[in-house]
C-alpha positions in Angstrom: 134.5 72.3 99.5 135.7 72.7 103.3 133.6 70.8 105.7 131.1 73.1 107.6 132.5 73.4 111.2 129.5 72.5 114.0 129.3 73.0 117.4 130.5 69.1 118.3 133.7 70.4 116.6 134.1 72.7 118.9 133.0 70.5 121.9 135.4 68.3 120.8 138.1 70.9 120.5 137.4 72.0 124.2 136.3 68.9 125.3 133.1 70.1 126.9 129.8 69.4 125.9 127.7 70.6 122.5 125.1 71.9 125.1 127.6 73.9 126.9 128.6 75.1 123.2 125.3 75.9 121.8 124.4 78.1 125.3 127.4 80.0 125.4 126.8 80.9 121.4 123.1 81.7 122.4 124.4 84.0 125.7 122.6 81.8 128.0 122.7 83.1 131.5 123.8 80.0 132.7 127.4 79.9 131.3 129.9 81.7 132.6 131.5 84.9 131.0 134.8 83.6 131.0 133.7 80.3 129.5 131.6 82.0 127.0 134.8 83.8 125.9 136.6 81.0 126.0 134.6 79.0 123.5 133.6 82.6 121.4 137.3 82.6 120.2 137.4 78.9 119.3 134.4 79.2 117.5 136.1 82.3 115.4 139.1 80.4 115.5 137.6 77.0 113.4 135.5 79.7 111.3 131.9 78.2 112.7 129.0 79.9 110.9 126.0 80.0 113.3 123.1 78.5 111.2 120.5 81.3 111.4 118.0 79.4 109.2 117.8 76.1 110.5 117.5 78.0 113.9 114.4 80.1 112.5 112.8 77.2 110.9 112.2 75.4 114.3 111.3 78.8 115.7 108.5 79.4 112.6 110.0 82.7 112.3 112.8 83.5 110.0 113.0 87.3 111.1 113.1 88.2 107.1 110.4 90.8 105.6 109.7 90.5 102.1 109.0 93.8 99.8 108.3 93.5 95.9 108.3 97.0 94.1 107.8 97.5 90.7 111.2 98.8 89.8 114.7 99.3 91.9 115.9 102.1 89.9 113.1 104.9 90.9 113.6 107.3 93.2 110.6 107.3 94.8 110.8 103.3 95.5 114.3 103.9 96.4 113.2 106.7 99.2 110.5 103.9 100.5 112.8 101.8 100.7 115.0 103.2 102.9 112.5 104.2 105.4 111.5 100.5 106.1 115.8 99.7 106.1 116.2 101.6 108.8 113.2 100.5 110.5 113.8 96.7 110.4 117.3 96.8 110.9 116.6 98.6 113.9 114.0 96.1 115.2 116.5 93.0 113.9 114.7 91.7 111.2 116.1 91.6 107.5 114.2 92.6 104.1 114.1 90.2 101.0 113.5 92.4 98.1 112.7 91.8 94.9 111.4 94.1 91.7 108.3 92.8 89.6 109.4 95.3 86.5 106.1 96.3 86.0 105.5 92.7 85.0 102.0 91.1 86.8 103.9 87.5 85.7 106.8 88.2 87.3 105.0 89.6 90.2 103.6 86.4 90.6 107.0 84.2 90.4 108.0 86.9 93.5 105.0 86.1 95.7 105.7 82.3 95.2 109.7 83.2 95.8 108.4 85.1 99.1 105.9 82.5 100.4 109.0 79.4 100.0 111.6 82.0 101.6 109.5 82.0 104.5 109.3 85.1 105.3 107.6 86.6 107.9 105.4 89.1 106.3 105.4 90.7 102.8 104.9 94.3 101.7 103.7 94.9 98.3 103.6 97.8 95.9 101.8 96.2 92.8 102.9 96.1 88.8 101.3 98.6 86.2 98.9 95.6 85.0 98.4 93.8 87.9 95.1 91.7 88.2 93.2 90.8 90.9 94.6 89.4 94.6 94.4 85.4 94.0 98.5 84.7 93.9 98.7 86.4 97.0 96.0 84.3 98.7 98.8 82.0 99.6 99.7 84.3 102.3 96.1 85.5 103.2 94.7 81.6 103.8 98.2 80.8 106.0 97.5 84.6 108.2 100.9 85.7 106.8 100.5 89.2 107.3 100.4 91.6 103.6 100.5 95.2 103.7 100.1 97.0 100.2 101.9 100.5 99.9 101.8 103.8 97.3 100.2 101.4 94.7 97.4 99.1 96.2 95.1 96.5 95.9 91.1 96.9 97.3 91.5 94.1 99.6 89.7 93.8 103.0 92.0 91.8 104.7 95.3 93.3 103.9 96.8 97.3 105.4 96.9 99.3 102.5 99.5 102.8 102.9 98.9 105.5 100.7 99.1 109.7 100.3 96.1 111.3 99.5 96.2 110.8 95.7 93.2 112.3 95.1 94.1 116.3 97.0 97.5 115.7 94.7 96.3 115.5 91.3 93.5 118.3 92.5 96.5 120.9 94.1 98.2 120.8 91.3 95.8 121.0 88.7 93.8 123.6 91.1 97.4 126.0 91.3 97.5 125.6 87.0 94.1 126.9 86.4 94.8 129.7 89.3 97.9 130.4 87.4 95.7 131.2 84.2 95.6 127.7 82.0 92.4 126.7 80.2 93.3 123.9 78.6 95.6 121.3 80.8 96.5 117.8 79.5 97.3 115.2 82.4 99.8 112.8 81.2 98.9 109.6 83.4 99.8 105.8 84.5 97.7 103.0 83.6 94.1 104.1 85.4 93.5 100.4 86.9 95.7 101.5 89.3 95.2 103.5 92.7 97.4 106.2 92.4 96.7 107.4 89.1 93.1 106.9 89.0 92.7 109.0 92.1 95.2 111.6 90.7 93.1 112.0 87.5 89.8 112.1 89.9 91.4 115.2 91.7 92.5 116.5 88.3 88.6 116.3 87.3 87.4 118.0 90.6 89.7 121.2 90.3 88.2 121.2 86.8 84.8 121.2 87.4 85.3 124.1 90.9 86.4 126.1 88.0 83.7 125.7 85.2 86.4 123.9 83.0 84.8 121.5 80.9 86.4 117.5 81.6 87.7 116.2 77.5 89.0 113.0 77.7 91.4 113.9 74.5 93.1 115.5 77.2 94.1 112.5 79.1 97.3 110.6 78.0 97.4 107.2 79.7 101.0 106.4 78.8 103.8 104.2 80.6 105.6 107.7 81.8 108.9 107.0 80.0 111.0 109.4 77.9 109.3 108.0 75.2 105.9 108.8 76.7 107.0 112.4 77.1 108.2 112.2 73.8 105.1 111.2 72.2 103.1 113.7 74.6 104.7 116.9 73.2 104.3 115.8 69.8 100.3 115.6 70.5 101.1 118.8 71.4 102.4 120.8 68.7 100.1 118.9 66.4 96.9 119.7 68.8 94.7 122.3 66.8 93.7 123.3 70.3 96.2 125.7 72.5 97.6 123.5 75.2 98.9 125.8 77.8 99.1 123.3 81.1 100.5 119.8 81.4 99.8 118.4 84.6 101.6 114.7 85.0 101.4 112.4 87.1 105.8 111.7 87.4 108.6 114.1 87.7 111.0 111.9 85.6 108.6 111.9 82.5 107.7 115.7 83.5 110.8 116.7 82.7 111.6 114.7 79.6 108.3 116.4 78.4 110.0 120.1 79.3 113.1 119.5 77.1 111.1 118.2 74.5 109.2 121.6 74.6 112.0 123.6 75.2 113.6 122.5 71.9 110.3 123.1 70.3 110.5 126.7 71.2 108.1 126.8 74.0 108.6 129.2 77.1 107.9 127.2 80.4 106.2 128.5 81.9 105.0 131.6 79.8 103.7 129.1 77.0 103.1 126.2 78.6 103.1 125.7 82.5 104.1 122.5 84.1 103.7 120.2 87.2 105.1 117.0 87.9 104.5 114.5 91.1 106.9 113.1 93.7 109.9 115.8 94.7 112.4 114.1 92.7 115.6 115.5 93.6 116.1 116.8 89.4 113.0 119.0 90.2 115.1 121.8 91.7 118.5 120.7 89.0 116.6 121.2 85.8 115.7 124.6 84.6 112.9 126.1 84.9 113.0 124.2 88.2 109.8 121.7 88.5 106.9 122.7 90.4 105.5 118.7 91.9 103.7 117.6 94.3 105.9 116.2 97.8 105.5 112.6 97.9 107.0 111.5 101.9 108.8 108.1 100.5 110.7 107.7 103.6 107.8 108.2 105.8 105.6 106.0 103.9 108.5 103.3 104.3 109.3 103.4 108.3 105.3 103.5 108.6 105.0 100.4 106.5 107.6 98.6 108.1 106.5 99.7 111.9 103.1 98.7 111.0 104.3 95.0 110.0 107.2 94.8 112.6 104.6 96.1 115.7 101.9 93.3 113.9 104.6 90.3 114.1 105.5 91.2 117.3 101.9 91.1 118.9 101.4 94.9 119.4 99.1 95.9 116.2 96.5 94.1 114.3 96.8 95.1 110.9 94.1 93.2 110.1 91.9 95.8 111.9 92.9 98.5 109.9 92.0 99.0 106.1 94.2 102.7 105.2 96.5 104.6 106.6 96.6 108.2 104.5 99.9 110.0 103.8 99.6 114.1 103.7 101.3 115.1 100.3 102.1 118.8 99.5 102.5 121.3 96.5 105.4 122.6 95.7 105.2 125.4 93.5 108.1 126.2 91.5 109.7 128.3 88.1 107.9 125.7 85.7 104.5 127.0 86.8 105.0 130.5 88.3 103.1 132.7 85.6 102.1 135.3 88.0 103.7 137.8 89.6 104.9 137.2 92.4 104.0 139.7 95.8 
């Protein structure tokens, strides 16, 4: 391996000094622009690397936010994501992500691998079975600062972004029964967390505004893969009760549970209306297109990352605020449109 070219190499090159070196790399004031160009092209020239870290560690700031999300290959984390991209590399500081796949273990080997990277802060959208805050009281005891986003903990201390989970599962199950279905199945998450136990409390109150009795046989808590949607449409056609709703709470699995039904025979939305949650882009590709519920990803991203950015930087206390609520919106569309339209 080639030896790592320093800044005495290139004092030695120019024979000036390493302090006259290090400025000029740093664009101190006090070096001269010629100079500075002068030793900018030997330093290109010998292929010197600046050493960012070793820089940042003397500085106790390594300009690096983490993020853990539960999975890199959804759309919605994907759309989040993006958001806080173009907000930190705006503001010069870098994200370290990493994906917990849905595992609470593994979530807890990417908080340690967060707190030892240094970072400066770490934003946090939690595993289907995660329990409890303690692995993240690493970061809470040192004053790192911990946002929580879309799925979040019930922690004091820490910002915590979300939509209004609780007006999405009621629109949409609200817009069913107004479309004429008496009997709607929600096909769910895992209830311990946030989002899905508030989207099921909103499916319960549209319910009960319209005299609809609540039966928890109607509630499939399932992992919201195509094997979920599968198993869902199966229930079904075996159900000795006519099913002619199905709310749930994720346009991918939504839409695995309309071709299941389609090749059954069913007419969506004739037999059986459908609404899914998030505005994937396959909502308006698939036919009947999906009616959802408009999740704002990006939004919920370049809010995150302001909120910790504008924190590190001395200009917001996080710590002084518990929520920040997202607006969410229904979108009605073919898969649920029963009525005529005016």
């Amino acid at each position: 391996m080639s030896k790592e070219i320093t800044i005495y190499d290139i004092a030695n090159s120019l024979k000036i000094s390493p302090a006259t070196v290090s400025r000029a790399l740093n664009n101190h004031d006090a070096i001269s622009t010629n100079t500075k160009a002068l030793i900018h092209a030997k330093a290109e020239e010998m292929g010197y690397r600046s050493n960012k870290f070793a820089s940042n560690l003397r500085k106790q700031k390594t300009n690096t936010i983490g993020v853990i999300v539960p999975r890199l290959n959804s759309t919605l984390m994907s759309t989040i994501l993006a958001g806080m991209e173009k907000v930190a590399n705006e503001a010069g500081y870098n994200l370290l992500i990493t994906q917990s796949l849905e595992s609470f273990k593994k979530e807890i080997s990417n908080v340690k691998t967060m707190f030892n990277s240094r970072v400066d802060g770490l934003m946090v959208s939690v595993s289907y079975d995660t329990e409890g805050y303690e692995h993240f009281r690493s970061f809470i005891d040192k004053n790192i600062p911990l946002i929580f986003f879309d799925r979040t903990l019930d922690k004091s201390e820490c910002l915590n972004i979300v939509i209004d989970n609780i007006k999405g599962g009621y629109d949409a199950t609200k817009h069913l029964l107004e479309q004429g279905c008496k009997n709607i199945i929600h096909v769910t998450g895992n209830l311990k967390r946030n989002v899905y136990a508030d989207r099921m409390r909103g499916y319960q109150q549209a319910l009960a505004e319209f005299g609809v009795p609540f039966k928890q046989h109607n509630i499939f808590e399932t992992d919201l893969t195509t094997e979920a949607g599968r198993k869902v449409v199966q229930a079904i056609k075996l159900s000795e009760e006519k099913i002619d709703g199905v709310f749930v709470t994720n346009d991918f699995c939504a839409v695995t549970c309309m071709g299941m039904l389609k090749k059954m025979g069913y007419s969506i939305p004739k037999d059986i209306a459908v609404v899914g949650f998030n505005n994937d882009p396959l909502t308006e590709i698939i036919t009947p297109s999906l009616s959802t519920v408009y999740y704002p990803g990006k939004e919920m991203g370049e809010i995150a990352a302001k909120s910790m950015i504008n924190h590190l930087n001395g200009l917001m206390d996080i710590g002084h605020t518990n929520y920040i609520v997202l607006k969410s919106e229904l979108i009605v569309r073919d898969s649920s449109s029963r009525l005529p339209k005016n």
